[in-house]
N, C-alpha and C positions, 0 to 999 in steps of 0.2 A: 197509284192514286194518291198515296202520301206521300210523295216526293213532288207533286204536283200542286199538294194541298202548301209545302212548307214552302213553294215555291213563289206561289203567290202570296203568302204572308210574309215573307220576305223583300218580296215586291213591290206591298204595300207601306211596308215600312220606310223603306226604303225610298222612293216617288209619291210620297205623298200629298202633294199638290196635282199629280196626273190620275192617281186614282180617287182624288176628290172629285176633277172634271170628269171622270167615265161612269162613276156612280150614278143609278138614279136620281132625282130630284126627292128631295125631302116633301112629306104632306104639308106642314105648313108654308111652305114657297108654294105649290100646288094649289094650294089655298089661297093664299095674296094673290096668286095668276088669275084664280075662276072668279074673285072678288074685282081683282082688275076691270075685266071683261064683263063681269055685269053692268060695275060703275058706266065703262063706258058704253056700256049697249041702251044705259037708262037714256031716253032723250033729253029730262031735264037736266041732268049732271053733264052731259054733253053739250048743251047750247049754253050753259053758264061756263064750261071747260073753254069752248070755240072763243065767248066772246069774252074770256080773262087773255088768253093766249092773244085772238089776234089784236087786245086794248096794248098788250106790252110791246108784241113785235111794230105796231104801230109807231109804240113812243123811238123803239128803239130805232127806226128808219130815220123819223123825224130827227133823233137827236144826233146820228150819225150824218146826214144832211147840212141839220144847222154847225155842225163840228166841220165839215168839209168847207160850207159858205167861209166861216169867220178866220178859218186857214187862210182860202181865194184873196180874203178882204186885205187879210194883212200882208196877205206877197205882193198886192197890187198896190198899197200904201206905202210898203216898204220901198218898190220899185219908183216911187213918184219921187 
């Protein structure tokens, strides 16, 4: 059982970054998560969330759109 114990403490030393991933979650990230989850369960924090997100995705079609047009314009002006 002590040979098992130093085994893993040597393990952990050692892979540090893997036995970070396999560890439990800390309570304050457990926290941020159930605070998450309320936030977005509140309706009102949710319809002001919906219409921030889709006022940007919006601009950003639009400006991806207007960016393709003024491309089109000038390979067709160029071509003249």
């Amino acid at each position: 059982m002590i040979r098992l114990w130093v085994w893993l403490v040597l393990l952990r030393l050692r892979f540090v970054r893997i036995m970070w991933a396999l560890t439990t979650t800390p309570r304050e990230r457990r926290a941020l998560m159930s605070e998450l989850q309320r936030l977005e369960s509140d309706p009102h924090f949710a319809a002001e969330w919906r219409t921030a997100l889709h006022a940007e995705w919006d601009q950003r079609v639009f400006d991806r759109a207007f960016a393709e047009l003024a491309r089109a314009m000038t390979h067709e002006l160029r071509d003249r």
